[in-house]
Every structure is written in C-alpha cells, then in structure tokens.
C-alpha positions, 0 to 999 in steps of 0.5 A: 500500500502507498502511502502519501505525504501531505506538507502543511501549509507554512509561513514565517513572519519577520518582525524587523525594526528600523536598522539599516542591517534589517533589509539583510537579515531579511533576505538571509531568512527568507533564503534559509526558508526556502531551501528548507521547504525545498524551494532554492529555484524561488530564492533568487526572484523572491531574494530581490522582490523582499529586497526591493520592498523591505528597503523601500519600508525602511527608507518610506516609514517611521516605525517598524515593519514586517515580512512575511513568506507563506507558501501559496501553492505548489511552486509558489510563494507570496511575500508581503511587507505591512509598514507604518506609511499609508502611501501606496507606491506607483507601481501597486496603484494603478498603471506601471510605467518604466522610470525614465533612464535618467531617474536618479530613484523608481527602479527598485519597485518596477523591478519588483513588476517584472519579476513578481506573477502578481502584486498587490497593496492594502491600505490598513486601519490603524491598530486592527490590521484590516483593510481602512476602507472599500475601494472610493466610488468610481474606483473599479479596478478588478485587480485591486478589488480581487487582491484586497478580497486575496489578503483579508482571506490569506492570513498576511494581514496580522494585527500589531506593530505597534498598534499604527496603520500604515499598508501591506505590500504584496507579491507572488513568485513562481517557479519557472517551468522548464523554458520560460522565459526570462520576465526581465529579458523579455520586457527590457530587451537586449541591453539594458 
C-alpha cells in the first residue's frame, strides 16, 4: 500500500525594526526558508522582490515593519511587507510605467513588476490590521478589488506593530517551468 505525504501549509513572519542591517537579515531568512521547504529555484526572484520592498519600508516609514513568506501553492510563494506609511507606491496603484533612464530613484519597485506573477497593496486601519476602507466610488479596478478580497482571506494581514496603520505590500513568485522565459529579458530587451 502507498502511502502519501501531505506538507502543511507554512509561513514565517519577520518582525524587523528600523536598522539599516534589517533589509539583510531579511533576505538571509527568507533564503534559509526556502531551501528548507525545498524551494532554492524561488530564492533568487523572491531574494530581490523582499529586497526591493523591505528597503523601500525602511527608507518610506517611521516605525517598524514586517515580512512575511507563506507558501501559496505548489511552486509558489507570496511575500508581503505591512509598514507604518499609508502611501501606496506607483507601481501597486494603478498603471506601471518604466522610470525614465535618467531617474536618479523608481527602479527598485518596477523591478519588483517584472519579476513578481502578481502584486498587490492594502491600505490598513490603524491598530486592527484590516483593510481602512472599500475601494472610493468610481474606483473599479478588478485587480485591486480581487487582491484586497486575496489578503483579508490569506492570513498576511496580522494585527500589531505597534498598534499604527500604515499598508501591506504584496507579491507572488513562481517557479519557472522548464523554458520560460526570462520576465526581465523579455520586457527590457537586449541591453539594458
């Protein structure tokens, strides 16, 4: 008779304070959890996008922030990174365009639209960790609806740090099959 392992869904949180070391304790943590989980093909993509949004908490918010890494399916994780700054950055509101070659800031996080599958940004009410508001009128984005319904229901959004509002960033990493395409190499072309 055969018998059949099932792996228990999993996920880490980093509680991280404001310290420049913090972006690098980060990535090591989340480079041990996804080779323990037997995912070393993700740490690379998933080793820059918590870079890009870590980085962009400490250098965006006053307090401290939290990362967070749970399985999401079969080859699949998702990273969110909840601060202390309601600002949604460009690239998680609505259309993304490339920064222009002589922006001196932006990259980080148009980086993060060429590796992830998917992104998403939740604005949070201040002590509850919960969505602040629905979407205003008007607003009828399918994707922001869709990933704001994803989060209440996916366990990132935690109560705490500090009992401050702020917003949670998110994304999602798969695996590539066997040849795929490169995100970066298609979108940027040759040379850049």
């Amino acid at each position: 008779m055969a018998t059949a392992t099932v792996s228990p869904p999993w996920a880490y949180t980093l509680q991280l304070p404001r310290d420049p070391r913090a972006p690098g304790v980060a990535r090591a943590t989340l480079r041990t959890a996804l080779r323990v989980h037997g995912m070393p093909e993700l740490v690379e993509n998933v080793e820059l996008l918590a870079s890009e949004l870590v980085t962009n908490a400490y250098l965006h918010s006053e307090g401290p922030y939290s990362l967070r890494l749970r399985e999401a399916g079969r080859g699949r994780v998702r990273l969110g990174v909840r601060d202390t700054s309601p600002h949604i950055p460009a690239p998680f509101r609505r259309g993304v365009t490339p920064p222009a070659e002589s922006a001196g800031r932006g990259r980080g996080l148009y980086l993060v639209t060429l590796y992830a599958e998917s992104w998403g940004a939740v604005p949070l009410c201040a002590g509850v960790g919960r969505p602040e508001r629905s979407l205003p009128d008007g607003e009828s984005s399918p994707d922001r609806r869709r990933s704001r319904q994803e989060e209440q229901g996916s366990g990132l959004l935690e109560r705490g740090l500090s009992g401050q509002g702020g917003k949670l960033l998110w994304v999602e990493c798969a695996a590539k099959e066997e040849g795929a395409e490169d995100a970066y190499e298609s979108a940027s072309g040759p040379g850049w």
